[in-house]
C-alpha distance (Angstrom), angle and dihedral (degrees) to the residues before:
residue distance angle dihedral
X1 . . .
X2 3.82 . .
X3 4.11 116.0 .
X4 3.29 121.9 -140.3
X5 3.50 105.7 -100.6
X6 3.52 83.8 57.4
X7 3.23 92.0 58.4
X8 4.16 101.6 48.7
X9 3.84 85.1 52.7
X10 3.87 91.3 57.4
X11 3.60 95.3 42.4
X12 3.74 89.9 44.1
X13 4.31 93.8 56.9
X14 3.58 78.9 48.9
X15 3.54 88.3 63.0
X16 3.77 96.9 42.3
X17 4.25 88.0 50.8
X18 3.70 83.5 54.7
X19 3.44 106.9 57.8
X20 3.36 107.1 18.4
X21 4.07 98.4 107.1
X22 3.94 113.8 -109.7
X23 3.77 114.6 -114.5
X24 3.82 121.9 -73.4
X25 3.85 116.6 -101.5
X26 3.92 97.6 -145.6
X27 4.27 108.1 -161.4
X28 3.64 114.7 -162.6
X29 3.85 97.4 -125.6
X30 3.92 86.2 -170.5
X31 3.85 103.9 54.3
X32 3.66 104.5 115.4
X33 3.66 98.6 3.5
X34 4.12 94.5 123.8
X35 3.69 93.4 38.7
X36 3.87 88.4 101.3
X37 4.06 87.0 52.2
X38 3.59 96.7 46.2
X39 3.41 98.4 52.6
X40 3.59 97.3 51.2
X41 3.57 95.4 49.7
X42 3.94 85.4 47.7
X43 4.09 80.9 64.0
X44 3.98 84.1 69.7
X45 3.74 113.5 13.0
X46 3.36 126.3 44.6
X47 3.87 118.6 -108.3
X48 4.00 97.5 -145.5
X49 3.68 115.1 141.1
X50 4.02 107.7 -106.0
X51 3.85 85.0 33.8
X52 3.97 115.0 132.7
X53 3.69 119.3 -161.6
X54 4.16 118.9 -157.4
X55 4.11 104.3 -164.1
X56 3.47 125.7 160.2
X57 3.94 114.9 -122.8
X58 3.82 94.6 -115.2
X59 3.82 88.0 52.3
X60 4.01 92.7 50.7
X61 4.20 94.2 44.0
X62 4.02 78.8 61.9
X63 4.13 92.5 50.4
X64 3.61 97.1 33.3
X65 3.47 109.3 14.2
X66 4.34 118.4 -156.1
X67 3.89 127.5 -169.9
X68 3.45 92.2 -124.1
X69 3.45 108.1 57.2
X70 3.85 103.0 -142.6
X71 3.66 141.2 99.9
X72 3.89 95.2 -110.1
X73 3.75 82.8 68.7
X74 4.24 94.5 77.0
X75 3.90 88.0 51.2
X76 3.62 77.3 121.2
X77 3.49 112.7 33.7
X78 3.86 82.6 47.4
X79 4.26 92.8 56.3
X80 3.90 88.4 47.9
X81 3.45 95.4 60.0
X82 3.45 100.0 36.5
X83 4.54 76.9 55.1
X84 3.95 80.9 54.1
X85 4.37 95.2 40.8
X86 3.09 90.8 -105.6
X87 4.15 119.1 138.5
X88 3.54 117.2 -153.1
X89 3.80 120.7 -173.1
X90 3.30 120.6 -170.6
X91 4.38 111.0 -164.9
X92 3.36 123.8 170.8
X93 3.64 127.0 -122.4
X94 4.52 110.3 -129.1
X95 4.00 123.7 175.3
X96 3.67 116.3 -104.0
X97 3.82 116.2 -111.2
């Protein structure tokens, strides 16, 4: 036979399993997200780790093409390849006076 203050500590973990919040899920959001970029660069630059790839920013809005069209826009196709040794180097191309 079980006594009672048995009993209020197994009801009471109850309790605790209850509403103690199950363990986050966390979903990369990010994996895959520069797939699309990488491959079409890989159409003209090789994707070799140690490679470094000079483009000017006009040239990469026509492989990869961004909303906003500036360089701060790669920030992170420009950290995944560096994750993958991979430079990219984005320059920009100005008239000569």
């Amino acid at each position: 036979m079980i006594d009672f203050s048995q009993f209020i500590t197994f009801i009471a973990g109850l309790y605790e399993q209850a509403t103690t919040p199950a363990a986050e899920v966390i979903i990369d959001d990010d994996a895959g997200k520069y797939d699309a970029d990488i491959e079409a660069l890989s159409s003209y630059y090789p994707m070799k780790q140690g490679a470094e790839i000079v483009i000017t920013l006009q040239e990469l809005l026509e492989i990869c093409p961004r909303k906003r069209r500036r360089s701060d826009s790669y920030k992170g196709l420009i950290a995944e390849l560096g994750a993958r040794g991979i430079t990219l180097i984005i320059t920009s191309k100005r008239k000569k006076q």
